[in-house]
MIDOKOL-919204 format. One line per field, with one value per atom (N, C-alpha, C): residue number from 0; residue in one letter; atom name; x, y negated, z. Coordinates in nm, 4 decimals. Example, Ala and Ser with C-alpha at 12.3 -4.5 7.8 and 13.67 -1.06 7.14 Angstrom:
BEGIN
n <- c(0; 0; 0; 1; 1; 1)
res <- c(a; a; a; s; s; s)
atom <- c(N; CA; C; N; CA; C)
xx <- c(1.3190; 1.2300; 1.3200; 1.2850; 1.3670; 1.2900)
yy <- c(0.5690; 0.4500; 0.3300; 0.2250; 0.1060; -0.0030)
zz <- c(0.7800; 0.7800; 0.7800; 0.7080; 0.7140; 0.7870)
This chain:
BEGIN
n <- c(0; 0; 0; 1; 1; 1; 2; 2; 2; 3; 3; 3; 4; 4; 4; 5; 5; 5; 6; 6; 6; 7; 7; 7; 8; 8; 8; 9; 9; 9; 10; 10; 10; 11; 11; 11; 12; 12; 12; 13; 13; 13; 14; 14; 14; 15; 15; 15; 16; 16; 16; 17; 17; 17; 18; 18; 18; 19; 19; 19; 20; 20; 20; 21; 21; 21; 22; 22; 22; 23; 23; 23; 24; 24; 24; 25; 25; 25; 26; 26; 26; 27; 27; 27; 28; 28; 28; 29; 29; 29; 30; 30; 30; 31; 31; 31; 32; 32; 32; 33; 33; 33; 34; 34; 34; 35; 35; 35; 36; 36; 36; 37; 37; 37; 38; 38; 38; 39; 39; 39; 40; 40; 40; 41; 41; 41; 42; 42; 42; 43; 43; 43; 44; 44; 44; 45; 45; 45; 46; 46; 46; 47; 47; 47; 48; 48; 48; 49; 49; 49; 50; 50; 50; 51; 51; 51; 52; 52; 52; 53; 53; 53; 54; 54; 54; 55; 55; 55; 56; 56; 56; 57; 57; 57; 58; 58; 58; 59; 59; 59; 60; 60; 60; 61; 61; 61; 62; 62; 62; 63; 63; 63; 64; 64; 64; 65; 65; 65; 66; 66; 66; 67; 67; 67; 68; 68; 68; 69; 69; 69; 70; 70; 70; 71; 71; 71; 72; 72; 72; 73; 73; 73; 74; 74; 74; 75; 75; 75; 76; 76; 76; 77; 77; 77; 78; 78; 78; 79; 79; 79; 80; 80; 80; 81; 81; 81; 82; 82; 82)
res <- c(x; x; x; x; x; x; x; x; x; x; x; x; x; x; x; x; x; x; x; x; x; x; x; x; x; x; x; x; x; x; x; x; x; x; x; x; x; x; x; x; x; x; x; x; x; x; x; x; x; x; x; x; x; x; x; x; x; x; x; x; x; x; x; x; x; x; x; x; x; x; x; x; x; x; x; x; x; x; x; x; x; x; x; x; x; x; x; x; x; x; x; x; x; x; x; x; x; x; x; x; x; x; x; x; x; x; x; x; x; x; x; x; x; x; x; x; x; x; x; x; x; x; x; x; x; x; x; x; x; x; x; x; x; x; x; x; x; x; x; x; x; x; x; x; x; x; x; x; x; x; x; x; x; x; x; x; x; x; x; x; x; x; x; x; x; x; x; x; x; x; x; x; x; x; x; x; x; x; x; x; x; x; x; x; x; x; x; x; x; x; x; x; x; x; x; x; x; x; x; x; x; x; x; x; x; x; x; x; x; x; x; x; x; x; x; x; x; x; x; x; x; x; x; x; x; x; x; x; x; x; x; x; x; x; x; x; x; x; x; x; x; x; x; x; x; x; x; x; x)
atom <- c(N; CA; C; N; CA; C; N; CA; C; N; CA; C; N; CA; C; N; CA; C; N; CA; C; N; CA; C; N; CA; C; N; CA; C; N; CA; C; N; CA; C; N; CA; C; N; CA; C; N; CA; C; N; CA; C; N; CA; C; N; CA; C; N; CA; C; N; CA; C; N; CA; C; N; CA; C; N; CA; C; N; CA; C; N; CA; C; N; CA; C; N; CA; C; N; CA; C; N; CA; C; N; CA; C; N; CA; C; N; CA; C; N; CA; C; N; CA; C; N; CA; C; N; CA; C; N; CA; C; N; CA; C; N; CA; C; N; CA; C; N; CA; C; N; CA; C; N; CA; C; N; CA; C; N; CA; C; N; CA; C; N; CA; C; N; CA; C; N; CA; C; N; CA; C; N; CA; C; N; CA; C; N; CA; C; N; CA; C; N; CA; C; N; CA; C; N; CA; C; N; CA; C; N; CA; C; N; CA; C; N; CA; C; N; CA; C; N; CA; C; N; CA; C; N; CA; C; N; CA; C; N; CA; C; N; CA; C; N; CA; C; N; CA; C; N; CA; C; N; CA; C; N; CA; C; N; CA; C; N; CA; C; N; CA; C; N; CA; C; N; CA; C; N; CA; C; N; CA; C; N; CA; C; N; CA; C; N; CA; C)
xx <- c(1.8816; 1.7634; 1.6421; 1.6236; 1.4696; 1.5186; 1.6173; 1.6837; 1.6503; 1.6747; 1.5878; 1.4645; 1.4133; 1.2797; 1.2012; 1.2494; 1.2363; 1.2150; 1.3428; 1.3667; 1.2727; 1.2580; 1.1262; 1.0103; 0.9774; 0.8114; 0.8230; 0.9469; 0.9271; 0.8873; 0.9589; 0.9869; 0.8290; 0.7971; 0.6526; 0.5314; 0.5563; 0.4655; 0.4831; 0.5887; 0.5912; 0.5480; 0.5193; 0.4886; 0.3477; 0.2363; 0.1269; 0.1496; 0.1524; 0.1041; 0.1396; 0.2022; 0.1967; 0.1216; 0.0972; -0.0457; -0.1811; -0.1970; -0.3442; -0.3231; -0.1646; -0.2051; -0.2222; -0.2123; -0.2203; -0.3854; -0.3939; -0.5500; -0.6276; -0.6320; -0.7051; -0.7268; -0.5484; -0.5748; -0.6047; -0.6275; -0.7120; -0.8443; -0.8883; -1.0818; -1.0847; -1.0029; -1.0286; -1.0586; -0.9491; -0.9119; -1.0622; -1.0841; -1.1980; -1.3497; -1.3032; -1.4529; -1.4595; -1.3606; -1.3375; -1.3735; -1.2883; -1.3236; -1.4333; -1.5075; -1.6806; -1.7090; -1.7567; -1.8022; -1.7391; -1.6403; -1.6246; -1.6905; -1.7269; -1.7053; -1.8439; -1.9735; -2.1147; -2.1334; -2.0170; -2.0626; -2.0517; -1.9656; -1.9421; -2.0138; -2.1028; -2.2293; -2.3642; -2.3281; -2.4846; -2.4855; -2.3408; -2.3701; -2.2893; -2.2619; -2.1731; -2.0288; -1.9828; -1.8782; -1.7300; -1.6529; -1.4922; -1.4491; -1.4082; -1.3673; -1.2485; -1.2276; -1.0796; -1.0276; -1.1144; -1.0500; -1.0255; -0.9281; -0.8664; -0.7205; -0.6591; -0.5062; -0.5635; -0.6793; -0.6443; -0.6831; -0.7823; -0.7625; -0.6446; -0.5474; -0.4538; -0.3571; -0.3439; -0.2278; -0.2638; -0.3894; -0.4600; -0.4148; -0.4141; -0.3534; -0.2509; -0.1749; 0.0134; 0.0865; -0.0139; 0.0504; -0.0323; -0.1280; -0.1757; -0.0557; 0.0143; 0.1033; 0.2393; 0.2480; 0.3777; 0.3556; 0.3009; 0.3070; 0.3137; 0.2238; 0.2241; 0.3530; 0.4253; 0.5633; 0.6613; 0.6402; 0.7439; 0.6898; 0.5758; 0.5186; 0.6200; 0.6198; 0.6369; 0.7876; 0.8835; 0.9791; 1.0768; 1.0175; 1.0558; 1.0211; 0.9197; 0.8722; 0.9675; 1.0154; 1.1381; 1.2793; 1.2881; 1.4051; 1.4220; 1.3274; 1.3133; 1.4421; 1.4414; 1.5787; 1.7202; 1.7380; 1.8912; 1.8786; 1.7649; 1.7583; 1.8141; 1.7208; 1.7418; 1.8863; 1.9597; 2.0551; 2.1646; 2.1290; 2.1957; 2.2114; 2.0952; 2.0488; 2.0783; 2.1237; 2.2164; 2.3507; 2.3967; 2.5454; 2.6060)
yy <- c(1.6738; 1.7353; 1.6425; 1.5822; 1.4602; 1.3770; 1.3571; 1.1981; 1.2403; 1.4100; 1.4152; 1.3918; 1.4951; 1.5119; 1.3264; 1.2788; 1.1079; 1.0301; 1.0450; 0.9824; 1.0393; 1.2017; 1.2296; 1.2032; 1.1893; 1.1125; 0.9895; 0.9605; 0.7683; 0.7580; 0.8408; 0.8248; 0.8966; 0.9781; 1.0175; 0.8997; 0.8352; 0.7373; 0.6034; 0.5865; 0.4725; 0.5334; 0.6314; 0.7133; 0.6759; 0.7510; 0.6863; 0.5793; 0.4751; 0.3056; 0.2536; 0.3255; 0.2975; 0.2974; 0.4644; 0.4751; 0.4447; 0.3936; 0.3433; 0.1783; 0.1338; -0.0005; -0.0246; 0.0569; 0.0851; 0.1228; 0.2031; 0.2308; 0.1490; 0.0253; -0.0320; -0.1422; -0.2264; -0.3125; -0.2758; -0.1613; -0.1041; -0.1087; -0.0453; -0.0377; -0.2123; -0.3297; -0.4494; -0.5200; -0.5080; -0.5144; -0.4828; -0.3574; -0.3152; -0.3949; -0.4134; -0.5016; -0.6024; -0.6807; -0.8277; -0.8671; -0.7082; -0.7467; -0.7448; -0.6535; -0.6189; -0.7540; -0.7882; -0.9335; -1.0656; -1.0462; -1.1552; -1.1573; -1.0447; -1.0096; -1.0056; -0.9673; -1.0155; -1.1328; -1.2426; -1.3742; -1.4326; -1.4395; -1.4745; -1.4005; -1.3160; -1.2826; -1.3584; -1.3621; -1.4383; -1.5785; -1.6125; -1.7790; -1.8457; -1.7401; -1.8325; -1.8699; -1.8722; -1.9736; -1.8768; -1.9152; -1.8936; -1.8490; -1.7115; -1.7019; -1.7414; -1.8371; -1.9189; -1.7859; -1.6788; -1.5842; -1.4785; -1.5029; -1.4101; -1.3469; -1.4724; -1.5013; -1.3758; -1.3792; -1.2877; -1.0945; -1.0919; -1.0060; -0.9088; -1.0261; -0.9925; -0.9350; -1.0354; -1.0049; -0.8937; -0.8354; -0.7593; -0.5928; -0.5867; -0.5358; -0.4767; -0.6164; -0.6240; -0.5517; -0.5491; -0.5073; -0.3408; -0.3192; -0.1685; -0.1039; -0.1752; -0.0596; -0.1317; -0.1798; -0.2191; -0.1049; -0.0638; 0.0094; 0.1903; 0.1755; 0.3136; 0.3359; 0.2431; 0.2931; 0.3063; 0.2243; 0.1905; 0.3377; 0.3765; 0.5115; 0.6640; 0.6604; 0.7532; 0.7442; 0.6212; 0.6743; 0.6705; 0.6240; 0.6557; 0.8366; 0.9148; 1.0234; 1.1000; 1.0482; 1.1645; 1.1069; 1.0640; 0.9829; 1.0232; 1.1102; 1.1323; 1.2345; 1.2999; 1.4155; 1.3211; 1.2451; 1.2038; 1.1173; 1.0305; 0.9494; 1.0267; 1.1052; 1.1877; 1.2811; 1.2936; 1.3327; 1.1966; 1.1387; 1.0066; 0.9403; 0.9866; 0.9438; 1.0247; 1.1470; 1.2884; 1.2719; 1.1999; 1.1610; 1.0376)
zz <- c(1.9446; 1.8875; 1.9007; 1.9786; 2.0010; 1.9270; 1.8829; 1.8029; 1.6856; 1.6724; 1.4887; 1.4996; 1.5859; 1.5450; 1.5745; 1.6178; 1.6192; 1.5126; 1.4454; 1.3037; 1.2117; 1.2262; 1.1238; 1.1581; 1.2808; 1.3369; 1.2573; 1.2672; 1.2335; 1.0971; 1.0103; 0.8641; 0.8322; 0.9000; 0.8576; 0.9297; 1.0102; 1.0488; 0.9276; 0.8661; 0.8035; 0.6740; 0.6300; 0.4937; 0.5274; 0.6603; 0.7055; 0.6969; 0.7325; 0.7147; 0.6306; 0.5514; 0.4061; 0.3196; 0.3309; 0.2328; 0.3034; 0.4422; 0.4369; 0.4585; 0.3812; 0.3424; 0.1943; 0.1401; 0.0218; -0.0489; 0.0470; 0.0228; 0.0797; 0.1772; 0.1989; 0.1311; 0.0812; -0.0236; -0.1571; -0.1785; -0.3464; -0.2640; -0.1570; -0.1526; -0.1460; -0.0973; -0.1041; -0.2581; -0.3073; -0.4847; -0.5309; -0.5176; -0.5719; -0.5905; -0.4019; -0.3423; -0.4040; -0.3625; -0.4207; -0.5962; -0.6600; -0.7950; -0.8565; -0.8179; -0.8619; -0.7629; -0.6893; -0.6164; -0.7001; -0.7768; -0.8259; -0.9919; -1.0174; -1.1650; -1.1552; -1.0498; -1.0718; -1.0249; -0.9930; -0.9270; -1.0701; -1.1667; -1.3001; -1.3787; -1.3635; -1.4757; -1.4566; -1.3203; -1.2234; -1.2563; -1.2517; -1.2257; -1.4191; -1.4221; -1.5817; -1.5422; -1.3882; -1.3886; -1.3850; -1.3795; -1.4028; -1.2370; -1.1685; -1.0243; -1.0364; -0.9253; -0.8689; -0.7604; -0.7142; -0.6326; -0.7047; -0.8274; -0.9318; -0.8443; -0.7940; -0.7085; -0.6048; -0.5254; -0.4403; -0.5068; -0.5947; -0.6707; -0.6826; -0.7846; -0.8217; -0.6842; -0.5775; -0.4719; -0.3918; -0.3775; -0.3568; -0.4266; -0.5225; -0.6251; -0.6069; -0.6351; -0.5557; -0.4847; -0.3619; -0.2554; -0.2611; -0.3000; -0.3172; -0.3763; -0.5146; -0.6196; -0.4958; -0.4967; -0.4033; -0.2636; -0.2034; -0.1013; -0.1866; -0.2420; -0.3119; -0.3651; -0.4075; -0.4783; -0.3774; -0.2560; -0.1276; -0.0599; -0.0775; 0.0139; -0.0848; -0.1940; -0.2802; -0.3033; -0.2817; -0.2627; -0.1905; -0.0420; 0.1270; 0.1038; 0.0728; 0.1114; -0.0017; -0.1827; -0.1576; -0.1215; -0.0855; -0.0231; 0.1125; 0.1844; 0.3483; 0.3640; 0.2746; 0.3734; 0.3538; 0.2439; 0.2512; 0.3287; 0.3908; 0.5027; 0.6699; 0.6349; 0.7799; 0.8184; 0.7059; 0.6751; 0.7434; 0.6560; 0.7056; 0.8729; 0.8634; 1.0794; 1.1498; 1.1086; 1.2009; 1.1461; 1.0930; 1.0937; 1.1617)
């Protein structure tokens, strides 16, 4: 019985650090992109910190999709870890 309720702490802790890595690299994305997008109205020039933008990005929809389908995927997991 602690070995379940274990595996579901776990599987719900990695659902958490999922989505606040997710949400932190979108409030970054965000930052970064408005800061880059009035540095190129201000100055005329072309941002070379597009790459982190983008990877920024990346890893926001990359966690959100890794968050969304660990969380319905959780019972045949846990299913799986009581067998």
């Amino acid at each position: 019985m602690i070995h379940h309720r274990r595996r579901v702490l776990l599987i719900q802790v990695w659902i958490g650090y999922l989505c606040f890595l997710a949400a932190s690299s979108f409030i970054g994305f965000l930052y970064f992109f408005l800061k880059d997008s009035r540095l190129r109205v201000d100055n005329g020039k072309k941002s070379t910190e597009l790459l982190v933008d983008c990877g920024l990005m990346f890893i926001s929809l990359l966690s959100i999709v890794a968050s969304v389908l660990l969380y319905l995927n959780w019972q045949e997991q846990l299913q799986y870890f009581l067998n």
